[in-house]
N, C-alpha and C positions, 0 to 999 in steps of 0.2 A: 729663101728671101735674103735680099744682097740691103744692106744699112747702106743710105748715102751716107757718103765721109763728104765727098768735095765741097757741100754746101755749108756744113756743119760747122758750128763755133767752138774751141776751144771751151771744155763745162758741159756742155752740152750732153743730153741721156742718149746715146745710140741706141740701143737695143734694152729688151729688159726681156723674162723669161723666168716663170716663176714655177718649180718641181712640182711635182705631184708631193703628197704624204709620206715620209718616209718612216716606212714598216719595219715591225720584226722582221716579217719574210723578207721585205730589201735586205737586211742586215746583214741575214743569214745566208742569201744567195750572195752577196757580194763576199760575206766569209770564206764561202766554198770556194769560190771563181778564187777569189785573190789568194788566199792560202792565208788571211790573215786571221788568225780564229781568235784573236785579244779577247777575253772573258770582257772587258770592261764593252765589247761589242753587244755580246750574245747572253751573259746573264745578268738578270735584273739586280740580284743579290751583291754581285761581285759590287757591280757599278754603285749599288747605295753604299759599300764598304769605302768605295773609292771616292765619295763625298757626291756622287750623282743620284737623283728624284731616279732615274731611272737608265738602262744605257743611252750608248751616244753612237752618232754614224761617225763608219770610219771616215777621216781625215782625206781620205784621196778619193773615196764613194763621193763624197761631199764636192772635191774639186773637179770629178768627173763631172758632174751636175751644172756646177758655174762651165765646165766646157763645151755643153751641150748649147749653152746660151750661144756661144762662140760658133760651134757647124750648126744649128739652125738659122745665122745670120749673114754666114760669110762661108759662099767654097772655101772648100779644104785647100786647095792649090793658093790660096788668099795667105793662110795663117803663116807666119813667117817663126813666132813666139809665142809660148805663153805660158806666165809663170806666178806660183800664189803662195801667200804667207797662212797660214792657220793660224785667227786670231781670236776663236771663241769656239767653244762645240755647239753638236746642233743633236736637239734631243730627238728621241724615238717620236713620232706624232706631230713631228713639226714640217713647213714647207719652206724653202730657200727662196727671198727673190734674188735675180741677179741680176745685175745689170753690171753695163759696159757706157762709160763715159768717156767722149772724146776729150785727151789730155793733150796730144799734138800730133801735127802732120808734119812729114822730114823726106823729102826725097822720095815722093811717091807713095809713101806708106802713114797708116797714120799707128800713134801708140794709145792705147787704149788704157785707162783707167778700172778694173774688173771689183766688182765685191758681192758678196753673197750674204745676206741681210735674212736673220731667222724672223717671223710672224711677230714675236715679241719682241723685235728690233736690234736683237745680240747681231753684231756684224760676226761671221763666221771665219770667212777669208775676207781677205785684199789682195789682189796681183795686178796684173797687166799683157797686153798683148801687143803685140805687133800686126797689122794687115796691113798687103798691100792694097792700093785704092783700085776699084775698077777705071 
């Protein structure tokens, strides 16, 4: 599914797209795959030592997720950028929304305003992207 940009206001929500649950087994499969095995990931104990209710997803699992919003909305051949700040965590048993709001259109392309927004409202990331317009 392709967002119309052309007609779009500057503010305005392009897209939105909100994760499944994210599990111990996400945690754990994304520890394996990434090589990143951070205890504050994968045990509960570490993470309450670490001032966490319980662990947290990793930081790039999480921006993976706000990217997904991104290739469900717009061909791959579309995405020029895209890039996020980590500005909260996101616990074990929570879901992401994400959304992408139109910021501005420049020469064909527009830049998108991105953030990823936990269930109980902790904004997780902020970044941005770049697409070019169909």
């Amino acid at each position: 599914m392709s967002a119309d940009l052309r007609n779009a206001e500057a503010g305005s929500l392009i897209a939105e797209y909100r994760t499944s649950v994210i599990t111990r087994e996400m945690l754990a499969q994304y520890a394996e795959a990434s090589g990143d095995l951070n205890p504050l990931h994968l045990d509960p104990a570490f993470a309450r030592k670490a001032g966490f209710e319980d662990v947290i997803a990793h930081g790039m699992l999480s921006m993976a997720l706000l990217g997904r919003l991104l290739s469900e909305h717009f061909p791959a051949e579309r995405l020029c950028n895209f890039n996020a700040r980590f500005v909260g965590t996101v616990p074990v048993g929570e879901t992401l929304l994400c959304r992408a709001s139109l910021e501005a259109t420049e020469l064909g392309s527009a830049v998108l305003a991105l953030e990823a927004v936990t269930s109980t409202g902790t904004v997780a990331i902020t970044g941005s992207a770049r697409v070019l317009m169909a």
